[in-house]
GURO-86396 format. One record per residue (C-alpha): residue number from 1; residue in three letters; chain; x, y, z. Coordinates in pm, 1 decimal. Each point is the difference from the previous one (the first is absolute). Layout:
<site num="NUM" residu="ala" chaine="A" px="X" py="Y" pz="Z"/>
...
This chain:
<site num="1" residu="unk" chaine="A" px="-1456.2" py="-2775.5" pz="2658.3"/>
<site num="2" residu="unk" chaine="A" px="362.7" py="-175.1" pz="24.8"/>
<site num="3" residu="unk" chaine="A" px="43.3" py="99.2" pz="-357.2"/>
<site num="4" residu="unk" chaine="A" px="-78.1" py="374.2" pz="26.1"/>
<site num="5" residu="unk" chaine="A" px="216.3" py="-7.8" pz="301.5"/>
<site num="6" residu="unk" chaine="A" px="259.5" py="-183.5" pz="-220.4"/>
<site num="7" residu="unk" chaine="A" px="-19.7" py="262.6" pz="-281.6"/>
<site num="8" residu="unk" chaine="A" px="27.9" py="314.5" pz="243.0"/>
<site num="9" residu="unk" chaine="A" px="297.9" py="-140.4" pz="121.9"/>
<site num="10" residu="unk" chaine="A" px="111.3" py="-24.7" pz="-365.2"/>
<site num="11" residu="unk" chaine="A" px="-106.9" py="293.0" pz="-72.0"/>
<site num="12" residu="unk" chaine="A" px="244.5" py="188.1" pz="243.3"/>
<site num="13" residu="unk" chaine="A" px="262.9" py="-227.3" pz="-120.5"/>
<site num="14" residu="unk" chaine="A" px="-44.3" py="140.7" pz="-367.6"/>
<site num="15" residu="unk" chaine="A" px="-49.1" py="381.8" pz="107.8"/>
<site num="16" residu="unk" chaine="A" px="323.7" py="-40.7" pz="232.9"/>
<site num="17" residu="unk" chaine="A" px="179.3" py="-111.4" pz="-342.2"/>
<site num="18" residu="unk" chaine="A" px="-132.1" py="210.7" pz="-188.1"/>
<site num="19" residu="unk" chaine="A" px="120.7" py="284.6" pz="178.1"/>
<site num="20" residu="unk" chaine="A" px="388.4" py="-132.3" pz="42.7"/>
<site num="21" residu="unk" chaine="A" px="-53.6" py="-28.0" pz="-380.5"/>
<site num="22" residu="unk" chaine="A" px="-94.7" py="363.3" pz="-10.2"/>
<site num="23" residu="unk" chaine="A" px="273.8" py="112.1" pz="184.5"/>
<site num="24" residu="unk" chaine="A" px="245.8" py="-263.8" pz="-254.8"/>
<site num="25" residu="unk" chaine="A" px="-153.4" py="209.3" pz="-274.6"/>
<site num="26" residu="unk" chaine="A" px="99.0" py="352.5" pz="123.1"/>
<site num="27" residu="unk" chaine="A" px="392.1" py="-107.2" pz="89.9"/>
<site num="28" residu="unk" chaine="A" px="1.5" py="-128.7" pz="-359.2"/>
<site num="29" residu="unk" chaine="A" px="-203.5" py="315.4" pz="-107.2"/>
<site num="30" residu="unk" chaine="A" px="293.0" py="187.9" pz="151.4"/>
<site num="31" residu="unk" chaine="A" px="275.9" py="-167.4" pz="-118.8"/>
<site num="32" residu="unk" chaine="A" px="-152.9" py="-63.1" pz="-359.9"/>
<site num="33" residu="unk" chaine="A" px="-138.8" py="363.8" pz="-26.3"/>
<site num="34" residu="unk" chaine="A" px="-298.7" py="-125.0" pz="-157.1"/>
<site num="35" residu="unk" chaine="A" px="-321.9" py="147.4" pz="164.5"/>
<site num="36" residu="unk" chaine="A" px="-243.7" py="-242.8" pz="240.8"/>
<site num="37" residu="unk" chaine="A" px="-224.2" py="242.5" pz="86.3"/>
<site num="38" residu="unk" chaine="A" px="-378.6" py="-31.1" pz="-124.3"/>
<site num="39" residu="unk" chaine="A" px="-130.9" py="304.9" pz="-240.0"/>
<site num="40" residu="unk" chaine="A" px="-233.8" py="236.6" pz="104.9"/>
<site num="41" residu="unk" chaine="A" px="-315.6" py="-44.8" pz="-234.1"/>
<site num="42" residu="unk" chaine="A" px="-77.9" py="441.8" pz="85.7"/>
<site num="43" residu="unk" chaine="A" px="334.7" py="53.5" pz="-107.2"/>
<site num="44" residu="unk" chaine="A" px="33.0" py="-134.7" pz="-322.9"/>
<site num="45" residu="unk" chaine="A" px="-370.0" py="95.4" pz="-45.0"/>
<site num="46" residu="unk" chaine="A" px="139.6" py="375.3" pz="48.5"/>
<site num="47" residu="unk" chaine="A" px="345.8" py="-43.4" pz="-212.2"/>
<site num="48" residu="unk" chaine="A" px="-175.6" py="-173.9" pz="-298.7"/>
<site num="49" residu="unk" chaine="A" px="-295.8" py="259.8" pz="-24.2"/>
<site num="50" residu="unk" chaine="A" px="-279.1" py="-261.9" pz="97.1"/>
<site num="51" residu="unk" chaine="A" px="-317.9" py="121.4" pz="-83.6"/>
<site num="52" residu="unk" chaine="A" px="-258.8" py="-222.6" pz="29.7"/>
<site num="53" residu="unk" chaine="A" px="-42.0" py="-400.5" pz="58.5"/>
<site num="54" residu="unk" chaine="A" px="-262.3" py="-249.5" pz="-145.3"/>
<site num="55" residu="unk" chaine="A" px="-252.1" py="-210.5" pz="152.1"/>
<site num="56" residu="unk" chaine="A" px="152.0" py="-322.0" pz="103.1"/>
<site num="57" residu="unk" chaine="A" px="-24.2" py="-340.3" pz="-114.7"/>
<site num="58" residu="unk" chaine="A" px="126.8" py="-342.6" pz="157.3"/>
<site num="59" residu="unk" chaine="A" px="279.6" py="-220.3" pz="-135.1"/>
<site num="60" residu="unk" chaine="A" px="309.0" py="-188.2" pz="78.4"/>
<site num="61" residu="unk" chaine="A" px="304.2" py="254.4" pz="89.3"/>
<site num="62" residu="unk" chaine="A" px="413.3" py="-146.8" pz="41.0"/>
<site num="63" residu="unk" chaine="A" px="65.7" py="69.9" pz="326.6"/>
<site num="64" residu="unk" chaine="A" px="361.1" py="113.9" pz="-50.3"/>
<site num="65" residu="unk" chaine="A" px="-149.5" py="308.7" pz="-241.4"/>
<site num="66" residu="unk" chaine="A" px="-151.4" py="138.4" pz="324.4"/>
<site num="67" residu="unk" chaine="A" px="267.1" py="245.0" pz="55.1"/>
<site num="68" residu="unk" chaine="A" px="-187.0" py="271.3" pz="262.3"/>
<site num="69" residu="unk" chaine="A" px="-294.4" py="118.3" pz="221.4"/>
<site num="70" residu="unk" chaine="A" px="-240.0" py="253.2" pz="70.9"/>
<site num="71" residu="unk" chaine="A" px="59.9" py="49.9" pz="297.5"/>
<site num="72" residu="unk" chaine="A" px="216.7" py="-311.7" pz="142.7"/>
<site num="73" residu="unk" chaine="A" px="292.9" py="90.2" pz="-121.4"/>
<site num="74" residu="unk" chaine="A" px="226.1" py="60.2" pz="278.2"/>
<site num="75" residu="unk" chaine="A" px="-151.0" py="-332.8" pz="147.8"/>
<site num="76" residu="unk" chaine="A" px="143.4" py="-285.5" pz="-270.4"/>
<site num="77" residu="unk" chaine="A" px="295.6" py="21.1" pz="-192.4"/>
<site num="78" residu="unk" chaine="A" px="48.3" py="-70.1" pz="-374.2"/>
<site num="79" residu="unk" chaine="A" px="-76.1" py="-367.4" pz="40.9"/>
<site num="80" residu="unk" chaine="A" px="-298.2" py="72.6" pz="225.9"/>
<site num="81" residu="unk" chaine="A" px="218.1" py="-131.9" pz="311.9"/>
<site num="82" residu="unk" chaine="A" px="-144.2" py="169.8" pz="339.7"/>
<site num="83" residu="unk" chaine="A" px="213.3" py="272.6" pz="121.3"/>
<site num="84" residu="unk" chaine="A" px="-171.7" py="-3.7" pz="335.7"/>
<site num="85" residu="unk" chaine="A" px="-104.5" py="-119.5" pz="295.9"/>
<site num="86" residu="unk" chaine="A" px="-356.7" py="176.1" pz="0.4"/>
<site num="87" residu="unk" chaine="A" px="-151.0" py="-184.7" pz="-309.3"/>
<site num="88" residu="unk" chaine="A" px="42.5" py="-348.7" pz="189.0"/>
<site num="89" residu="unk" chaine="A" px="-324.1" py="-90.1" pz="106.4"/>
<site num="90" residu="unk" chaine="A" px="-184.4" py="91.9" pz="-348.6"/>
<site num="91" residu="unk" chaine="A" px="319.0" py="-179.1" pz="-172.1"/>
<site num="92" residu="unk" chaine="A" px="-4.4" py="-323.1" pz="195.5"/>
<site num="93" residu="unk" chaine="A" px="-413.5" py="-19.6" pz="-6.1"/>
<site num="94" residu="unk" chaine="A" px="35.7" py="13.3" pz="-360.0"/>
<site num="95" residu="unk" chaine="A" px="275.0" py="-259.9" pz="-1.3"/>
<site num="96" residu="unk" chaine="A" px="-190.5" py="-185.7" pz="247.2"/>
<site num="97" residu="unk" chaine="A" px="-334.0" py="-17.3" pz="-305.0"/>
<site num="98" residu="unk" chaine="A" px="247.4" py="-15.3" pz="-296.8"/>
<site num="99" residu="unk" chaine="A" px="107.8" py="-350.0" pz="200.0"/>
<site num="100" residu="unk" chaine="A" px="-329.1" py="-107.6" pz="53.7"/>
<site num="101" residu="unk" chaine="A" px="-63.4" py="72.7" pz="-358.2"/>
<site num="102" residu="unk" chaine="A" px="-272.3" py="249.2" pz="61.7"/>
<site num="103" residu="unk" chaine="A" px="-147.3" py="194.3" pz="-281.2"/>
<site num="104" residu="unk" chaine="A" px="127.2" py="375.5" pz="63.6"/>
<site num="105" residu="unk" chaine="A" px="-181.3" py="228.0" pz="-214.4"/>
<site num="106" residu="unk" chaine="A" px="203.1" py="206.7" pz="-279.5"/>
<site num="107" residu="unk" chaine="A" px="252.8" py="254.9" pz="29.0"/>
<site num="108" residu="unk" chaine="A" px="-71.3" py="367.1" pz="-176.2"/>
<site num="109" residu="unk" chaine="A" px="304.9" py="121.1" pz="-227.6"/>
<site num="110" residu="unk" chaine="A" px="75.4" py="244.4" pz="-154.1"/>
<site num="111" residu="unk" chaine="A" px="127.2" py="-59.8" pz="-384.1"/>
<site num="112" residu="unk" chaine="A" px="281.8" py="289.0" pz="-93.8"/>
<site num="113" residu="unk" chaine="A" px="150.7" py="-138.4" pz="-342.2"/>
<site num="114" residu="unk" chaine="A" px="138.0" py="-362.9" pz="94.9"/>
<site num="115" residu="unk" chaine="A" px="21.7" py="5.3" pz="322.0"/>
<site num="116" residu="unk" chaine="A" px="-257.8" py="29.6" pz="327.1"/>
<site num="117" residu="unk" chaine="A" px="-90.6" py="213.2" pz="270.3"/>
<site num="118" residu="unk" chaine="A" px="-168.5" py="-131.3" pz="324.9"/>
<site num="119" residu="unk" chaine="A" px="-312.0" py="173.4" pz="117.9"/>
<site num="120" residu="unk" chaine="A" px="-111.0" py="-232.0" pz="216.0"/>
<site num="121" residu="unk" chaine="A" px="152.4" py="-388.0" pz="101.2"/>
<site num="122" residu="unk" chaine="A" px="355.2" py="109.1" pz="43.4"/>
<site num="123" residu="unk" chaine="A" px="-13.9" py="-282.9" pz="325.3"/>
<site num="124" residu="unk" chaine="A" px="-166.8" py="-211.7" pz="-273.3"/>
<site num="125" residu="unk" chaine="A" px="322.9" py="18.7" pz="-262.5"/>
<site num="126" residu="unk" chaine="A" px="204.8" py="-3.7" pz="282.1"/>
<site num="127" residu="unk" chaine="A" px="-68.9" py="-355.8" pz="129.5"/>
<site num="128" residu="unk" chaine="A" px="-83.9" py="-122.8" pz="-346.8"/>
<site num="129" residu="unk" chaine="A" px="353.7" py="88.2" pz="-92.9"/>
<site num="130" residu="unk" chaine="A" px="150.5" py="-134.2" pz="301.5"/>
<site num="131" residu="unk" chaine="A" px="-181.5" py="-362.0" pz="-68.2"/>
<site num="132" residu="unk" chaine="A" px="122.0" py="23.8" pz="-332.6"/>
<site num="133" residu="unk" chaine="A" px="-317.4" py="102.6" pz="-206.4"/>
<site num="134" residu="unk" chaine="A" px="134.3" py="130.9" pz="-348.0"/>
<site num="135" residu="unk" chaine="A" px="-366.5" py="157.1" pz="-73.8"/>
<site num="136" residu="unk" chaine="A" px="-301.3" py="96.1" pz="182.6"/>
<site num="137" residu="unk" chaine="A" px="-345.3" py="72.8" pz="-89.9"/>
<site num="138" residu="unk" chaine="A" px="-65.9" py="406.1" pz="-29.5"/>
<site num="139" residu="unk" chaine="A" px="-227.1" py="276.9" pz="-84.9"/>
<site num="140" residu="unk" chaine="A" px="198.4" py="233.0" pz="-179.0"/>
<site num="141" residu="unk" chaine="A" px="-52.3" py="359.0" pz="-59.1"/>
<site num="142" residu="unk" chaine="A" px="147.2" py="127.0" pz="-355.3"/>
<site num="143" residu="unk" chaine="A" px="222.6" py="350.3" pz="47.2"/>
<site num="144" residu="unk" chaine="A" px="89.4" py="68.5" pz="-387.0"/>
<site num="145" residu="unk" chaine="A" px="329.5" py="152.3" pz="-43.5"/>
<site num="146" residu="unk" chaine="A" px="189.9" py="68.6" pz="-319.8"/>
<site num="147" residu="unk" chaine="A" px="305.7" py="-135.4" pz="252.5"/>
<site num="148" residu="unk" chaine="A" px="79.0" py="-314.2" pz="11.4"/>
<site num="149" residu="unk" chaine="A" px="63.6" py="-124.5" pz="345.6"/>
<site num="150" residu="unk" chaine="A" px="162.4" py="-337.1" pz="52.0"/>
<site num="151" residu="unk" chaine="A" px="124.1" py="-195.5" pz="287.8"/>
<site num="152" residu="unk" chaine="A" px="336.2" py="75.3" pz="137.3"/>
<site num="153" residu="unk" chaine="A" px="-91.6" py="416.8" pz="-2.1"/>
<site num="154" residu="unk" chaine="A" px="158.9" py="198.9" pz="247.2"/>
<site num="155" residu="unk" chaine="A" px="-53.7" py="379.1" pz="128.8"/>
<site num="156" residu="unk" chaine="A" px="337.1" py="104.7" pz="-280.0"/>
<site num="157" residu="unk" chaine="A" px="-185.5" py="-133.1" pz="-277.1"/>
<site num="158" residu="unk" chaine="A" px="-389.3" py="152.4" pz="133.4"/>
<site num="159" residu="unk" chaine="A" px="217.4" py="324.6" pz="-55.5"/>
<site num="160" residu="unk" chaine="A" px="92.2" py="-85.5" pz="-329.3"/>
<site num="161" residu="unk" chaine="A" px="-308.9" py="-138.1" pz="-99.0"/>
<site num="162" residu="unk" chaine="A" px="-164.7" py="305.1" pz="110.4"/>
<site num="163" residu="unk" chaine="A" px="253.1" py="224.2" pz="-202.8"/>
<site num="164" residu="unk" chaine="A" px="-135.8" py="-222.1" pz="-304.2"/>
<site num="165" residu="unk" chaine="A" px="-353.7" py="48.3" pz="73.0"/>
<site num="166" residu="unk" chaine="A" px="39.4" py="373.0" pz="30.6"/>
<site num="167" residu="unk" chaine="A" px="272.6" py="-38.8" pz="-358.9"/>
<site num="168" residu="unk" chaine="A" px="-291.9" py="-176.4" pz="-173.7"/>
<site num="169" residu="unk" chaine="A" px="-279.4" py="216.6" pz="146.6"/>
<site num="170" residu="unk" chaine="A" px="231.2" py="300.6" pz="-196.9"/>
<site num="171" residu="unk" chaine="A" px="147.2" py="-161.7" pz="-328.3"/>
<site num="172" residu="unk" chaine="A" px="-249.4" py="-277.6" pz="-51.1"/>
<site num="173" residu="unk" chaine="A" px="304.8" py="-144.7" pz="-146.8"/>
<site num="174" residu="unk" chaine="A" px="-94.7" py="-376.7" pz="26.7"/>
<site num="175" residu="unk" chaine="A" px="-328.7" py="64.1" pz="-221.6"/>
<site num="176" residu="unk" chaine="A" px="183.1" py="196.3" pz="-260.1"/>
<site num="177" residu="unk" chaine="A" px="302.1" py="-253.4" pz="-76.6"/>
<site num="178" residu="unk" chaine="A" px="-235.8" py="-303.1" pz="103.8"/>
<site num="179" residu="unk" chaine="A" px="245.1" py="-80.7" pz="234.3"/>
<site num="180" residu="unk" chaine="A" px="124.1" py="66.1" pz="393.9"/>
<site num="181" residu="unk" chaine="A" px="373.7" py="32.9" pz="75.6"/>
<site num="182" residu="unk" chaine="A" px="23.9" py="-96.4" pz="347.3"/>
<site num="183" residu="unk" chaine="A" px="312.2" py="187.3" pz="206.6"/>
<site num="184" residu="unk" chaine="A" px="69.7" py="-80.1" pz="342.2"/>
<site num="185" residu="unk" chaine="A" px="225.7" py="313.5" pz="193.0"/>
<site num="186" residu="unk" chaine="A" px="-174.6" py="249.3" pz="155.5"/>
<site num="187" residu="unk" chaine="A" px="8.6" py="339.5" pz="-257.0"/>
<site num="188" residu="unk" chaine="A" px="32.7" py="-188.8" pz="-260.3"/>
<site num="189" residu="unk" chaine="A" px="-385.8" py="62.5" pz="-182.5"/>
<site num="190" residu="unk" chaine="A" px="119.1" py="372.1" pz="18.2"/>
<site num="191" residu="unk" chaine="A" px="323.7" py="-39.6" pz="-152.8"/>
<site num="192" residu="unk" chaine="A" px="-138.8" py="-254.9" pz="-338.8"/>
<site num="193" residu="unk" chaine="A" px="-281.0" py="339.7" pz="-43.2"/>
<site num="194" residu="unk" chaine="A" px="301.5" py="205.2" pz="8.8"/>
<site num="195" residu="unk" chaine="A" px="162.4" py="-216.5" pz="-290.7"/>
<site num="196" residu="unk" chaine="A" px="-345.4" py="4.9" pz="-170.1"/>
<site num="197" residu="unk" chaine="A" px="-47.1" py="383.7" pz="46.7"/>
<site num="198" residu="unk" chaine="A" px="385.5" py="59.6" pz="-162.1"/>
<site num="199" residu="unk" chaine="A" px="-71.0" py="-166.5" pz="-280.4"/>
<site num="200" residu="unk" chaine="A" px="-317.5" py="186.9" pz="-76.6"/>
<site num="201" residu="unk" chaine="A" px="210.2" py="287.7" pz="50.6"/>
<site num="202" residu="unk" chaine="A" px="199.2" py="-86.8" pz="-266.7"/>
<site num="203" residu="unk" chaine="A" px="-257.8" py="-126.1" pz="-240.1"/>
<site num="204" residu="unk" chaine="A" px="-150.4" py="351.0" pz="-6.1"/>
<site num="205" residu="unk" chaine="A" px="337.7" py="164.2" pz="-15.2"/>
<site num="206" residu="unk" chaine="A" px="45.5" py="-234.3" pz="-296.0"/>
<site num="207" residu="unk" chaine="A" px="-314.6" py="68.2" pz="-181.8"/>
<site num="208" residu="unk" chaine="A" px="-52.1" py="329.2" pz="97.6"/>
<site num="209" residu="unk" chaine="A" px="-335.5" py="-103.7" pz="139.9"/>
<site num="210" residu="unk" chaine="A" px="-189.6" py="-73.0" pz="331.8"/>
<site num="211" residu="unk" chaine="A" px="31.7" py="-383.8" pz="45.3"/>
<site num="212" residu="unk" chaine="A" px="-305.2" py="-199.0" pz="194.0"/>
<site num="213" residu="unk" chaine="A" px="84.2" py="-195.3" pz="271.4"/>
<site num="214" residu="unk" chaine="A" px="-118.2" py="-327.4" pz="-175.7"/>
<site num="215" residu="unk" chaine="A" px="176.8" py="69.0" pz="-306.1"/>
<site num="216" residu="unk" chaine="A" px="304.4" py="82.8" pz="204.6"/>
<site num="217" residu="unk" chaine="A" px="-16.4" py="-305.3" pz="248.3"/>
<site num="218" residu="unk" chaine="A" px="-9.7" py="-253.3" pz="-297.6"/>
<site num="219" residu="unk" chaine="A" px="279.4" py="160.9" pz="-142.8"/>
<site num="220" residu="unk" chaine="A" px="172.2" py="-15.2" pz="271.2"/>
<site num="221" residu="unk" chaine="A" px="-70.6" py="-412.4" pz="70.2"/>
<site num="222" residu="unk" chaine="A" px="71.8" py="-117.0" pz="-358.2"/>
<site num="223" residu="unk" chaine="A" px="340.2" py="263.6" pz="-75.7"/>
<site num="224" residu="unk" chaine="A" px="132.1" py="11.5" pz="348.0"/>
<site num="225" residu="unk" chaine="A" px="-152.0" py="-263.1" pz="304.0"/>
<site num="226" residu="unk" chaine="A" px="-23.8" py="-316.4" pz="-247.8"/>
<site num="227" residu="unk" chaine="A" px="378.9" py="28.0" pz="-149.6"/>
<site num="228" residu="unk" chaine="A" px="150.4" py="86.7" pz="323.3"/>
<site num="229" residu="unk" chaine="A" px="-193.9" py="-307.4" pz="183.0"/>
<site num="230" residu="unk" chaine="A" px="168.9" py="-205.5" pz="-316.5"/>
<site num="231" residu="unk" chaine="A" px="340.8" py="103.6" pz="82.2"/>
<site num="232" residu="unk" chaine="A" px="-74.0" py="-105.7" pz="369.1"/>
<site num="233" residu="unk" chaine="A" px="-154.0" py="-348.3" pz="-111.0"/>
<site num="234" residu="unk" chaine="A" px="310.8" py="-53.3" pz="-253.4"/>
<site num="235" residu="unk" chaine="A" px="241.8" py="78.6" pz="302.6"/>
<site num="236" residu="unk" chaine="A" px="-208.0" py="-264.5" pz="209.8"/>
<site num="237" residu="unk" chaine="A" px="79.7" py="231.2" pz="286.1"/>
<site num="238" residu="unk" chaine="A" px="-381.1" py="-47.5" pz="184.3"/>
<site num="239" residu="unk" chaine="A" px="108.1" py="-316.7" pz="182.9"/>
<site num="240" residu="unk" chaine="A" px="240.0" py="236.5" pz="178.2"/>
<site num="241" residu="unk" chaine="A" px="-255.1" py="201.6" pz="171.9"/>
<site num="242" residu="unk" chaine="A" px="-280.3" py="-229.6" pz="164.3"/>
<site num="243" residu="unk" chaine="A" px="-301.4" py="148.6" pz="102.4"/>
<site num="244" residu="unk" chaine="A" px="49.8" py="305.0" pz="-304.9"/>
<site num="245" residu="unk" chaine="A" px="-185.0" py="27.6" pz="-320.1"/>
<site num="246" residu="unk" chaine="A" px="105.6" py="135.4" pz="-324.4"/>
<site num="247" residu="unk" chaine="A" px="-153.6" py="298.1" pz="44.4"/>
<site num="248" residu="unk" chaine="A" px="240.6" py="39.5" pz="291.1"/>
<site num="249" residu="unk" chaine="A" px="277.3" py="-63.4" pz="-182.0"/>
<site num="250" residu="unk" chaine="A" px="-98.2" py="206.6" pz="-304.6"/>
<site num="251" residu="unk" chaine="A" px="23.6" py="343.6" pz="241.4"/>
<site num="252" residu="unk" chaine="A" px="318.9" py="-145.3" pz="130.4"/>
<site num="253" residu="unk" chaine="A" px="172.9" py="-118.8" pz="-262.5"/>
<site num="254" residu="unk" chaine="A" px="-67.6" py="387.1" pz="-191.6"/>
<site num="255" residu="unk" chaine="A" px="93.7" py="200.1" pz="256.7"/>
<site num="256" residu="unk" chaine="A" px="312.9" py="-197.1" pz="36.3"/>
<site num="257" residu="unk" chaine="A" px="72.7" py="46.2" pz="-343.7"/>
<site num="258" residu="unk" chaine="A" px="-53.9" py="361.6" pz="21.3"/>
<site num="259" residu="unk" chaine="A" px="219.8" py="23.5" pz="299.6"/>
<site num="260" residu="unk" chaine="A" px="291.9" py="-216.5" pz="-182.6"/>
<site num="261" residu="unk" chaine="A" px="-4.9" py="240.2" pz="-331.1"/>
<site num="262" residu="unk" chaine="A" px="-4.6" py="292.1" pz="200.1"/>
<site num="263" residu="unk" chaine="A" px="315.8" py="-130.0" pz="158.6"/>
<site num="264" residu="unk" chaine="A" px="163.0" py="-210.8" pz="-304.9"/>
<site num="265" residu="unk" chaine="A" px="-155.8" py="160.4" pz="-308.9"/>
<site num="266" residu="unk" chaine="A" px="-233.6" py="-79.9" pz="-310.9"/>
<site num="267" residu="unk" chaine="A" px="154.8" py="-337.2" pz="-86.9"/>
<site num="268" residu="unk" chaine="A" px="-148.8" py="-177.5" pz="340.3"/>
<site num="269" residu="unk" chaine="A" px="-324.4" py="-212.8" pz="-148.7"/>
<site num="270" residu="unk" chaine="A" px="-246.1" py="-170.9" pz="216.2"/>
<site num="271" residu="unk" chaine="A" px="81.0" py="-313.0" pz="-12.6"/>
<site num="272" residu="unk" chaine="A" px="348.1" py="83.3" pz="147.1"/>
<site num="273" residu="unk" chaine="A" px="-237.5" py="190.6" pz="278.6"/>
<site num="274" residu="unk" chaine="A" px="-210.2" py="-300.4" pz="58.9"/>
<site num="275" residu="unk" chaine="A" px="357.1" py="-226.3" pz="77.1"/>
<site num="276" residu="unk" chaine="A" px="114.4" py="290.3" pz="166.0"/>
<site num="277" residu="unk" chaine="A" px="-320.6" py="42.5" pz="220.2"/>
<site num="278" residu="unk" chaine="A" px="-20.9" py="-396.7" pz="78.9"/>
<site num="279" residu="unk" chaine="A" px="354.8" py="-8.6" pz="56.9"/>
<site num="280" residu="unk" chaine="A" px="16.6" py="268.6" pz="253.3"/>
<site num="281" residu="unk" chaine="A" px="-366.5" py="-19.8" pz="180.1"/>
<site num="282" residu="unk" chaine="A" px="-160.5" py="-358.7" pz="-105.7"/>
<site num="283" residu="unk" chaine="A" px="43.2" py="-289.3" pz="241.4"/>
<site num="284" residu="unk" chaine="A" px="287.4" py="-201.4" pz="-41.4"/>
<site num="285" residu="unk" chaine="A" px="71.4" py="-424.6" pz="33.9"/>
<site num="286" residu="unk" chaine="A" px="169.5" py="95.8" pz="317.6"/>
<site num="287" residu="unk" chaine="A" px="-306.6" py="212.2" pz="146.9"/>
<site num="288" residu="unk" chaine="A" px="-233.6" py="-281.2" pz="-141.8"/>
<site num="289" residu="unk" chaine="A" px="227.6" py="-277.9" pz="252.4"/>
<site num="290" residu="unk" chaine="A" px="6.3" py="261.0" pz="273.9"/>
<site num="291" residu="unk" chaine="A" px="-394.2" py="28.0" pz="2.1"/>
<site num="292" residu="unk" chaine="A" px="-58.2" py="-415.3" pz="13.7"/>
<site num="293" residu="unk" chaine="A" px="230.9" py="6.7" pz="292.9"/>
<site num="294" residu="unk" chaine="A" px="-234.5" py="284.3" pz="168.6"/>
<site num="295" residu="unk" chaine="A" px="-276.0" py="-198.7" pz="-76.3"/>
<site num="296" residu="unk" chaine="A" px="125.5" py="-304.8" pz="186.1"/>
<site num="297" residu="unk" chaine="A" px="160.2" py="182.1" pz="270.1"/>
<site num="298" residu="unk" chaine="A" px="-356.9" py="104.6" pz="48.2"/>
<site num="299" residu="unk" chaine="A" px="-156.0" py="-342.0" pz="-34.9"/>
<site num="300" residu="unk" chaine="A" px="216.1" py="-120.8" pz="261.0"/>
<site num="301" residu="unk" chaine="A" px="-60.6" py="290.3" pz="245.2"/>
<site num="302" residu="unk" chaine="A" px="-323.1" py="-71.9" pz="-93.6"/>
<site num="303" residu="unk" chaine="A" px="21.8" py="-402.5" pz="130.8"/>
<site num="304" residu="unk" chaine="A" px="182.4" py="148.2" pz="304.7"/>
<site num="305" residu="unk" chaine="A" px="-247.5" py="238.0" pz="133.7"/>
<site num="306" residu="unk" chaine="A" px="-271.2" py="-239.5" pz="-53.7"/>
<site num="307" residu="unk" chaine="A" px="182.8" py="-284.7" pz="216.6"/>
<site num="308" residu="unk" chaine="A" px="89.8" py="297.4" pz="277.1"/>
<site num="309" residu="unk" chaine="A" px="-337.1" py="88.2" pz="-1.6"/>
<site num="310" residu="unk" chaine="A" px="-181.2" py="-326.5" pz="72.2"/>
């Protein structure tokens, strides 16, 4: 009896931590920009087009790939931290068992590419988590998507991945070159099948002849995409933009080039576009020193608001 009383008391201890972590995480959210809140398992089930989930099975899941609920999701934040006060009695009861090493049965997750979905357990993840757990025993639910989810999504990229679903729904483009070029700014699926489309156009001005898409599209990869990603891998200019791909900087880097032969003639080539584009929009040694300092700024707010808070 002195124990359970013992690991109550604990209990409210831990959930009273937990949530002066929680609010930590949302100062450093907002100074960071970098999102805390947990997904919402309908919404990405409506932007990626899910249609239909398998029977589940039971296995061993990383807790730090469960990155959203089913209907919790205004209730934890990205680390599963309670946001408040109402979930404390079902939070520190589980606490209390997960002290007392009780058996708790499995969560249910949902499985969207490589990262999870709670359906039911979120209190379950959420204490695991806080004790330090790094897995926990699941029955997961498989949602097949052609998208690849992985942890660290936010709402920006569900948009973008979204605009990919719908590009690859249209193009089938990653089953005709065997390949998937992965962009990350909004728009940016419509503009690459507006750089596939002009160079049909051209092909069948050329020969005089209707062009197939699939014809046109590996034409397009092998005698435009693939040289001007080699110019941007010879100019080693990638590093400059974290977080981009190459299929980013293959719109970029031709419509700057357009845009600087328009304005200085014929004789500009793309490698002199892919300087010019690093030079004037990458991220320089000085931004790269200016974004550790935010970053420690905000770990020491972060220290500060923690001690304030106790």
């Amino acid at each position: 009896m002195e124990s359970t009383r013992e690991s109550d008391a604990d209990a409210r201890q831990h959930f009273r931590e937990a949530r002066k972590q929680a609010f930590v995480n949302s100062v450093l959210g907002l100074l960071s920009g970098k999102p805390t809140d947990l997904l919402s398992f309908q919404e990405v089930q409506q932007r990626l087009g899910l249609r239909y989930c398998t029977m589940g099975h039971l296995e061993t899941v990383p807790i730090d790939k469960i990155v959203g609920s089913e209907g919790r999701y205004h209730d934890f934040d990205r680390d599963f931290l309670p946001l408040h006060a109402t979930t404390e009695k079902r939070w520190e009861s589980i606490d209390s068992a997960f002290s007392r090493m009780e058996n708790l049965p499995p969560v249910e997750l949902y499985r969207v590419g490589d990262v999870f979905f709670v359906r039911d357990g979120n209190h379950r993840v959420s204490v695991a988590r806080r004790n330090g757990a790094k897995y926990i025993d699941a029955w997961v639910i498989e949602c097949p998507s052609r998208i690849k989810l992985e942890p660290g999504v936010d709402v920006r990229q569900l948009l973008v991945e979204e605009e990919h679903l719908e590009f690859l729904e249209r193009t089938h483009l990653d089953q005709i070159l065997g390949t998937d070029i992965r962009l990350t700014a909004p728009g940016a699926y419509d503009a690459l099948q507006r750089h596939i489309d002009g160079h049909r156009y051209f092909l069948a001005k050329e020969r005089h002849a209707d062009v197939p898409f699939e014809e046109a599209a590996r034409s397009w990869y092998e005698n435009v995409y693939l040289p001007t990603v080699e110019v941007i891998r010879r100019a080693g200019i990638l590093e400059r933009f974290p977080g981009r791909t190459e299929g980013d900087l293959y719109i970029w880097v031709l419509e700057h080039h357009y845009y600087l032969r328009e304005k200085y003639g014929e004789q500009v080539t793309l490698e002199d576009a892919a300087q010019s584009f690093a030079k004037r929009y990458g991220r320089s040694r000085f931004s790269a020193v200016y974004e550790w300092l935010a970053r420690q700024v905000a770990s020491v707010a972060g220290v500060i608001l923690s001690w304030v808070k106790r």
